[in-house]
Structure formats: C-alpha cells, structure tokens
C-alpha positions in Angstrom: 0.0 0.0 0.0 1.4 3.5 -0.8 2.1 5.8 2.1 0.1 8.8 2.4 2.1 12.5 1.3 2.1 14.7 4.2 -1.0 16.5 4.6 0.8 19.8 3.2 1.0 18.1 0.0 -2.0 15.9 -0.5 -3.7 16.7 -3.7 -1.4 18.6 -4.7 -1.7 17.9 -8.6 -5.2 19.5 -8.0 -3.6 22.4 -6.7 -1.4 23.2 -9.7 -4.2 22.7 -11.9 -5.8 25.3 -10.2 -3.3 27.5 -10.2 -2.7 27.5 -13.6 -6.0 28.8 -14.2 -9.4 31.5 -13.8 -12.3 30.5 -12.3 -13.6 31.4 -15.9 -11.8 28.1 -17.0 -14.0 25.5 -18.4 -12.5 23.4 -15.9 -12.3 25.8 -12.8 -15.8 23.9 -11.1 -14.9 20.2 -12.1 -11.5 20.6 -11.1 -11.9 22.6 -7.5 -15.0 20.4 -7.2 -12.8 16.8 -7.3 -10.3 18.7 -4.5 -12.9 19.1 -2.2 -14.2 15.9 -2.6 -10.8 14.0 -2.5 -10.2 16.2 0.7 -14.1 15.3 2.3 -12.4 11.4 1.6 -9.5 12.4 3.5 -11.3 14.1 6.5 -13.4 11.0 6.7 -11.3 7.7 6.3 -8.9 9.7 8.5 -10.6 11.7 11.5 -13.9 9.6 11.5 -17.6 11.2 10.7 -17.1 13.8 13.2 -14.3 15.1 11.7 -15.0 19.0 10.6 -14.1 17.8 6.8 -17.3 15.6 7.0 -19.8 17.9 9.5 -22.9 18.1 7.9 -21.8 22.1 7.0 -18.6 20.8 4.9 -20.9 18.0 2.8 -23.1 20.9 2.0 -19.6 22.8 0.2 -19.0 20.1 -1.4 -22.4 19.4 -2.6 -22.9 23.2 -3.6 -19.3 22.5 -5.5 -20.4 19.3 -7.2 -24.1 21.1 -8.3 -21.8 23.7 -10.4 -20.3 21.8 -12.5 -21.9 21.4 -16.1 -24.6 18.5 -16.4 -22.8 17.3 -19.5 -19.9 16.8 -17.7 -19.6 12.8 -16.3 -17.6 13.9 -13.3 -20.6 15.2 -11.8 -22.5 12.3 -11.4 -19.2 10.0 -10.3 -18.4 12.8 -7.8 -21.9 12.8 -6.4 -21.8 8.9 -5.6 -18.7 9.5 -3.8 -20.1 12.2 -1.4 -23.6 9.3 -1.5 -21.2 6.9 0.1 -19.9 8.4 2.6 -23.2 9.5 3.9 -25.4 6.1 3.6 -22.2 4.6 5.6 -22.6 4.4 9.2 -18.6 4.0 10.3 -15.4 5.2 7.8 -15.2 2.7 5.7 -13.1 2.7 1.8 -15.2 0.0 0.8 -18.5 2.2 -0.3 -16.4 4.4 -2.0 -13.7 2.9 -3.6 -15.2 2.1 -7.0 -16.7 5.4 -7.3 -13.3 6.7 -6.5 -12.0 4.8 -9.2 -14.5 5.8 -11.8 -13.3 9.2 -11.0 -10.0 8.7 -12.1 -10.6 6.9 -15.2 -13.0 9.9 -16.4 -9.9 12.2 -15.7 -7.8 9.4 -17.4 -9.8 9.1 -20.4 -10.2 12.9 -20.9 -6.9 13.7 -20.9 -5.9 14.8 -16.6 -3.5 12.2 -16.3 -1.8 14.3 -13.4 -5.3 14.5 -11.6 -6.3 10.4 -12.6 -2.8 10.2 -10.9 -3.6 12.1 -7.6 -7.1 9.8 -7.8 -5.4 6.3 -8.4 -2.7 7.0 -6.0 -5.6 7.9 -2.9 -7.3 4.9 -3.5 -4.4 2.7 -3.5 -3.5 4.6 -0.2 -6.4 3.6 1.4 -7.4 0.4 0.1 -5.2 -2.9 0.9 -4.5 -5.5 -1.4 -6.1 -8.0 0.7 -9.2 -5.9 0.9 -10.1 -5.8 -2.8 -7.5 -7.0 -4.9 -8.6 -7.4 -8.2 -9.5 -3.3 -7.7 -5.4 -3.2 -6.7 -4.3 -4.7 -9.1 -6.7 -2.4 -12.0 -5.8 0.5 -10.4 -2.0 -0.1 -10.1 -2.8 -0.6 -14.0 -4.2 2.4 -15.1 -1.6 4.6 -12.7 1.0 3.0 -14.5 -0.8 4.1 -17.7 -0.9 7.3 -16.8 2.7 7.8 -15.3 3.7 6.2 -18.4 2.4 8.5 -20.4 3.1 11.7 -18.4 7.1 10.7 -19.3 7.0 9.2 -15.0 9.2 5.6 -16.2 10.4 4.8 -13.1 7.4 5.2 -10.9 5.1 3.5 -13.6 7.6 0.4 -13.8 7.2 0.4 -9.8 3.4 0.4 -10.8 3.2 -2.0 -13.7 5.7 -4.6 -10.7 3.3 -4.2 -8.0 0.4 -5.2 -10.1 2.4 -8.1 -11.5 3.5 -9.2 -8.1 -0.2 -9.2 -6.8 -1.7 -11.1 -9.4 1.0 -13.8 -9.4 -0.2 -14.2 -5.6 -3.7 -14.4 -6.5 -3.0 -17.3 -9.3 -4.8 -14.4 -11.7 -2.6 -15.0 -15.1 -4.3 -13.1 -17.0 -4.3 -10.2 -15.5 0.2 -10.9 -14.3 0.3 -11.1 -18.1 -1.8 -7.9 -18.5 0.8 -6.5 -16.4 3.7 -7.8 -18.2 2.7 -6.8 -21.1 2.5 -2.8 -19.4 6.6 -4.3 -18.9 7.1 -4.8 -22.5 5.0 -1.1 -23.5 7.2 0.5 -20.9 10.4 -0.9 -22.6 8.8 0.6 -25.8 8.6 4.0 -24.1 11.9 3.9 -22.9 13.7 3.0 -26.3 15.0 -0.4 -25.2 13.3 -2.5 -28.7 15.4 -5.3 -28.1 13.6 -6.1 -24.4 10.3 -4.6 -25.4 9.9 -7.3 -28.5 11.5 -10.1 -26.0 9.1 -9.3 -23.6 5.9 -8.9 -26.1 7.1 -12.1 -27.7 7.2 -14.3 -24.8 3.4 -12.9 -23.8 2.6 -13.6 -26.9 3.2 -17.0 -26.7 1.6 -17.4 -23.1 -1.1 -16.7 -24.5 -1.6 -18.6 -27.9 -4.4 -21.6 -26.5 -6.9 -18.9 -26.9 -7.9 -18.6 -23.5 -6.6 -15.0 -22.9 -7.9 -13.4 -26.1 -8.0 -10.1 -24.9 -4.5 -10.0 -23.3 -3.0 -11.8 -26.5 -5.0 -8.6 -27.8 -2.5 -5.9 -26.5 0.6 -8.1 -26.7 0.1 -8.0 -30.1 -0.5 -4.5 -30.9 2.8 -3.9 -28.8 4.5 -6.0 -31.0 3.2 -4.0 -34.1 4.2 -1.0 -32.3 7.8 -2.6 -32.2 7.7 -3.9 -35.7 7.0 -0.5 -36.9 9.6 1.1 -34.6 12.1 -1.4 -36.7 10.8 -0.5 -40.2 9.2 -3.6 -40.4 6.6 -2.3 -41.3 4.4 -4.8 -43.4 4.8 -7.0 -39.9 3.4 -4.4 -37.8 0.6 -4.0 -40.0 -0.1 -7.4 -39.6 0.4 -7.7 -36.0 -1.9 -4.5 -35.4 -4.8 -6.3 -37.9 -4.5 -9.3 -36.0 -5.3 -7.5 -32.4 -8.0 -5.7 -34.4 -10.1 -9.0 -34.8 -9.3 -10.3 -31.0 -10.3 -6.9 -29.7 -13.3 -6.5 -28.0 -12.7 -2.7 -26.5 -14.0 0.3 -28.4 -10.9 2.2 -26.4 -8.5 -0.7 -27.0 -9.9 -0.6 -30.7 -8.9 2.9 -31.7 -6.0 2.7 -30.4 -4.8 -0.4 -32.7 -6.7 1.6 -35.6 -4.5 4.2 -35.0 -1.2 2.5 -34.9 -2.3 0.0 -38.0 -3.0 3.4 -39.6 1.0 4.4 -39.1 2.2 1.1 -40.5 0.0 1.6 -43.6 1.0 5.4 -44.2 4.5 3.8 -44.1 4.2 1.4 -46.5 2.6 3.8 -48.7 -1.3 2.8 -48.2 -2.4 6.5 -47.7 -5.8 5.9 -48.9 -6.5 3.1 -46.2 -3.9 5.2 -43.7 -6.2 8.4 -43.9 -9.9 6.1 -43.4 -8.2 4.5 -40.5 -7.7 8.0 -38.8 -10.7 9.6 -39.5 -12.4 6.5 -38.3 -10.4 7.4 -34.6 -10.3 11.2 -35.1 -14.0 11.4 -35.2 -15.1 8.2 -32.6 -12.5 7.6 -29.9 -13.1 8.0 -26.3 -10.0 9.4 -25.5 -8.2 12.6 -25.9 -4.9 10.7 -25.9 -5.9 8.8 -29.2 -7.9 11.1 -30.8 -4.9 13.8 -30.7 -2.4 10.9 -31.7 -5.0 10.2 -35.0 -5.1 14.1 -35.6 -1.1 13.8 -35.7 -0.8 11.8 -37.8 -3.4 13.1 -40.4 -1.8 16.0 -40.5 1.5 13.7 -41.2 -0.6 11.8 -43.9 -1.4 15.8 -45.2 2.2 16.4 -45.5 2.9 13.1 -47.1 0.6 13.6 -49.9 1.4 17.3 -50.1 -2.4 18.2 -48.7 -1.1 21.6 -47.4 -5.4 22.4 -46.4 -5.1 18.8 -44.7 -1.9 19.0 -42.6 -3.2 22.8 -42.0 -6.6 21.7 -40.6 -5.3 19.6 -37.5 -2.4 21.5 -36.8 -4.4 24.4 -35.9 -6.9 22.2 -34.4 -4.1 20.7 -32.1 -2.0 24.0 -31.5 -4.3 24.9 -28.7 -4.8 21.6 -26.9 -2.7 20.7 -23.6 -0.9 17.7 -25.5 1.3 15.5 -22.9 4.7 15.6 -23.0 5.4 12.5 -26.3 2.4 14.1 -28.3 4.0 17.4 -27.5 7.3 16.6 -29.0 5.4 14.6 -31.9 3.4 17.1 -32.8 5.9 20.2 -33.3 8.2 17.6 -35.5 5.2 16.7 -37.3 4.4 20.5 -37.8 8.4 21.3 -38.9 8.0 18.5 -41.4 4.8 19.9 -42.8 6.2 23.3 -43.2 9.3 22.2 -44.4 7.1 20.2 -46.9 5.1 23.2 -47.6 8.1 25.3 -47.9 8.2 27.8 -45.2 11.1 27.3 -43.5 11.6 29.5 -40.9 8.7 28.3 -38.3 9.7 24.6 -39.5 13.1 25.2 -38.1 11.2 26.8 -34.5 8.9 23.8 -34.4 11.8 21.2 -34.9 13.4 23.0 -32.2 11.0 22.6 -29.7 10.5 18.9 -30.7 14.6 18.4 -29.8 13.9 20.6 -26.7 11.4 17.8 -25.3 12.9 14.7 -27.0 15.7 15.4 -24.9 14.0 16.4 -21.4 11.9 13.6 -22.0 14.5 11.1 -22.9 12.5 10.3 -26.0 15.5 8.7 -28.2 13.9 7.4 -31.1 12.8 11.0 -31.8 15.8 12.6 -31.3 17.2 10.3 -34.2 14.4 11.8 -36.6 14.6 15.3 -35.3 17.9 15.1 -36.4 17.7 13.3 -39.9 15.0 16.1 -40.6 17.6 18.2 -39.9 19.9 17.1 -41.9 18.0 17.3 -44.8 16.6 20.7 -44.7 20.5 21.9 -44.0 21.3 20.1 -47.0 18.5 21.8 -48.9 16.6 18.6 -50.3 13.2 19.5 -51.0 10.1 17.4 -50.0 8.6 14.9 -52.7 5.4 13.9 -52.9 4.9 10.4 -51.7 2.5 8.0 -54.2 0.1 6.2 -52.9 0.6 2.3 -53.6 -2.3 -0.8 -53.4 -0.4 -3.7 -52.5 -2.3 -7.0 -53.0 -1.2 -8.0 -49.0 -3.0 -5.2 -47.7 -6.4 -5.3 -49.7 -8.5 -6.6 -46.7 -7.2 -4.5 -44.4 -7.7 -1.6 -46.7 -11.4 -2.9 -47.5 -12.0 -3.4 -43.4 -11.0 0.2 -42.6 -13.1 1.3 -45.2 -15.7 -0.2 -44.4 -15.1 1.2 -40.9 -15.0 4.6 -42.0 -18.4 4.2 -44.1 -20.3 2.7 -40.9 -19.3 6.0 -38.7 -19.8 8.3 -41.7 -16.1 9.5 -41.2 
C-alpha cells in the first residue's frame, strides 16, 4: 500500500491545476469540485464522521461545489456517488467508495488529466489494501501506470506495472500478471529499449496462444506492431496490429490499434487506407490521448501527400490543446515536417526545435534520431517529394475493413 504524502502536500496535482487557471476556466468547477471531494475522503477515512471535513456544513460545500459543474460533464455524477457513500455509511469505511473513487480517475484518465487520474489512483491505492479488494489493486495499479507512463514518470510507472504483477501472481490471476507484463514490454517501448520490449511482447505472446486470454494476446500483439513498426518492419506491424483488431473486444483498445495500423500503412505507402483508419479514430475515440495521436498523424498523412489544407486543418486544431509531453514533442516535429514540406522554412526550423527541446528532457531517443535526420536534410537543402500512394495486393482486406469502418461512422 502507498504511504500517504504529508498533509501539506496531498492533492497537490489538483492544486497546480488550479493554479494555472481562472475560475472562468471551463475546468475551474470540475477541477476545484474533485479537491474538495478528495479532501471530504481524506477528512473521513482519516478523522472519523465527526471530523470537521465531514460535518454536515462541509458535505453541504461540497455538494454546492459538485451542483456547479456542467450537467454534460460525467464527473458530476461519479463525484456525487462518492459524497452518496460516505453519507449512507454508518462508520469510515473505503469500501463504499472505492469504486466510485475509481471511476473518477478513469473519467480524468480518459479525458486527458493524467496528473489529476494520478492524484485519484494514488488515494485509493492509499487507502485500500491489497487484501481488501484486490482485483481493484491490481486495475488501479494498471491504469496509474498508464498514466505515469504516459506523463514521461518511467520509473514510478515500472514500480506500478511490478506491483500489479506481483499481486496477481499471488492471487494465481494470469491473465491479469500477463496484462501486467505486457504494461513491462509497452514500458520498454517508451523507454527505447526494442530489443527487451519485443523479447518481452514475444514471450506474452506466446503465453497466450491456446486462446484462453484473447483479450491480453490482444495488446501483446498491438505492442508487437508497435515494435515492428519502430524497426521498419513495417508490413509486420501491420499485420500484427490487424490481428489485435479482430481479437479486440474494447471500443478504447480498438482505436488505439486503428490508429497505430494506420502508421504502419502510411509507411508502406497505403495512404488511402492510412487516412480512413484516422478519420475512423479522429471522429469516434473515447480518449483525448488517441484522438490527438489520430489528428497527428493526419496531419503527417497531409504532408505526405502534399495536402497543405489537410496538414493545416489539424495543426491548428491541435495548436491549442494541452498535449502531454510524447504528443508534444510529436506534434511540433510533425508540424516542422509539414512546413518544411510546404516550404516555409523559418517556423519549421522553430517547431523542430521545440521537438529536440522535449525529446531530450523527456529522454524520448527514437525522436531525437528523426529530429535530427530532418535536420539534416533541410541543412542540406533537399526539397520534399510527394509520396504516391501504392495498393499492395497483401493489404487489400485491411484496406477494404477500414473502409468499411469509415463508411459505418460516416467519417
């Protein structure tokens, strides 16, 4: 169980949040709304019912607080249930809330707070013990090390991703230590280390070939395309990534291997195919994360097929979203090759420069390596050509799925 911060710095991701903006931010209520809630958890798993945190006064705050925020807006509801909990239950107790508490952070998760779903994830581990509940251990360690993962956090999300592995291996629950070994093998993939990441993908790969763990075999596999693709093996990762498609049962998990079979098709040329595959994700998914990855990378597929309105249209659309730190550094050396595509130079050479910036605060090698061969090329003075698109026999039913794909959400 993690140790809980100091009370000084409890919440304090909620804090920051706040601090870095108005309360004429969309987010201002949702966001001050979770920190009073999170702090009416601590008052009352910590100090008891009495505690001033949970006098009948401070639940009417929080309740005031929650009633603000927009009715569209699904943390309204979650955070509602959590403040329902903790009234309907007669003694402090983690059990009526913990779920709620968890639903809470994967609505942050899934719209893009990663440092808030962090804060969330990390309380209820805090106050819930393995032996309690720990199936809900083990998921939560999951989706923290998600989220640490992605906020560039490798260290702490490998801590994470090893907890949840060691639990699960004490329960006898296989699928979910190889769920958790395949989080090893994405982590490996984050960090630069191929060689591990396919060893580790391989071997899950393999654990899970009888069919009885479709849905783990299911990620393991888009890793591996992920890996394939990183090694320019591209007509492999392709092929991995369809594979996961059809095992798949996850609209989330779904566009996310869309969008990554999308990349291995733009490489191998297949830009009609590449471009349904994105708008398919660019228009349905569930998360910020792989909606702004899909917009990417139509803007990439813009500059590819020298589409200067295409590659225009979602880099404005992205320039004002919070991206984290990866699609950060993706997205200005996706905008420097545009505009070196398109010519203009000058904020090309500003944008591949904030790219290098992150790559290298970030420890994002593999980017670093393109940053530079861009570079090189635009110091050399070579001028963009216009990829053609190919139809290669070997791809024709994944081309006809995605299309069909893009057809069915009117994409």
């Amino acid at each position: 169980m993690i140790e809980r911060e100091s009370a000084t710095l409890q919440h304090v991701a909620f804090f920051e949040a706040l601090g870095a903006m108005t309360e004429a931010h969309s987010d201002w209520q949702a966001v001050s709304a979770g920190l009073l809630v999170l702090r009416l958890v601590d008052g009352w798993l910590t100090e008891g019912s009495q505690a001033a945190q949970v006098s009948l006064q401070g639940v009417r705050a929080v309740r005031t607080a929650i009633e603000a925020i927009p009715d569209a807006d699904l943390s309204r509801s979650i955070l509602s249930g959590i403040v329902d909990g903790i009234e309907a239950s007669q003694i402090p107790d983690v059990r009526p809330v913990a779920s709620r508490l968890t639903a809470y952070g994967r609505c942050l998760d899934h719209g893009g707070h990663w440092a808030l779903a962090v804060d969330v994830y990390r309380t209820v581990l805090s106050y819930l013990p393995p032996a309690l509940d720990p199936e809900m251990v083990v998921d939560t360690h999951m989706r923290l090390a998600h989220c640490l993962r992605v906020t560039g956090q490798f260290d702490a999300a490998a801590a994470s991703y090893d907890e949840a592995k060691r639990i699960s291996i004490s329960l006898g629950d296989t699928m979910k230590a190889l769920h958790a070994r395949v989080g090893e093998g994405t982590l490996a993939v984050a960090r630069g280390n191929l060689p591990l990441a396919e060893a580790i993908l391989d071997e899950t790969i393999s654990g899970t070939a009888s069919g009885q763990f479709d849905d783990v075999r299911a990620i393991a596999l888009h890793g591996r395309a992920f890996v394939a693709s990183a090694r320019n093996k591209h007509d492999a990762a392709a092929r991995y990534a369809y594979e996961a498609l059809r095992l798949t049962h996850s609209l989330m998990a779904r566009d996310r291997i869309l969008t990554d079979l999308a990349s291995s098709l733009t490489q191998l040329g297949e830009f009609n195919a590449a471009r349904d595959a994105f708008l398919v994700v660019a228009t349905t998914a569930q998360e910020h994360y792989v909606r702004w990855a899909a917009m990417i990378n139509l803007m990439e597929v813009g500059a590819l097929q020298m589409n200067e309105p295409l590659f225009d249209r979602y880099r404005r659309e992205l320039a004002s979203e919070t991206l984290p730190p990866y699609l950060r550094a993706q997205f200005y050396y996706h905008s420097a090759l545009g505009h070196w595509t398109f010519g203009k130079l000058a904020p090309g050479a500003m944008c591949l420069a904030e790219a290098e910036a992150l790559a290298q605060s970030q420890g994002f090698n593999q980017l670093l390596f393109e940053v530079e061969a861009l570079r090189a090329k635009v110091r050399q003075g070579a001028a963009a050509e216009r990829r053609l698109a190919r139809q290669a026999a070997a791809m024709e039913d994944i081309a006809v799925a995605v299309a069909e794909m893009r057809d069915l959400v009117g994409a």
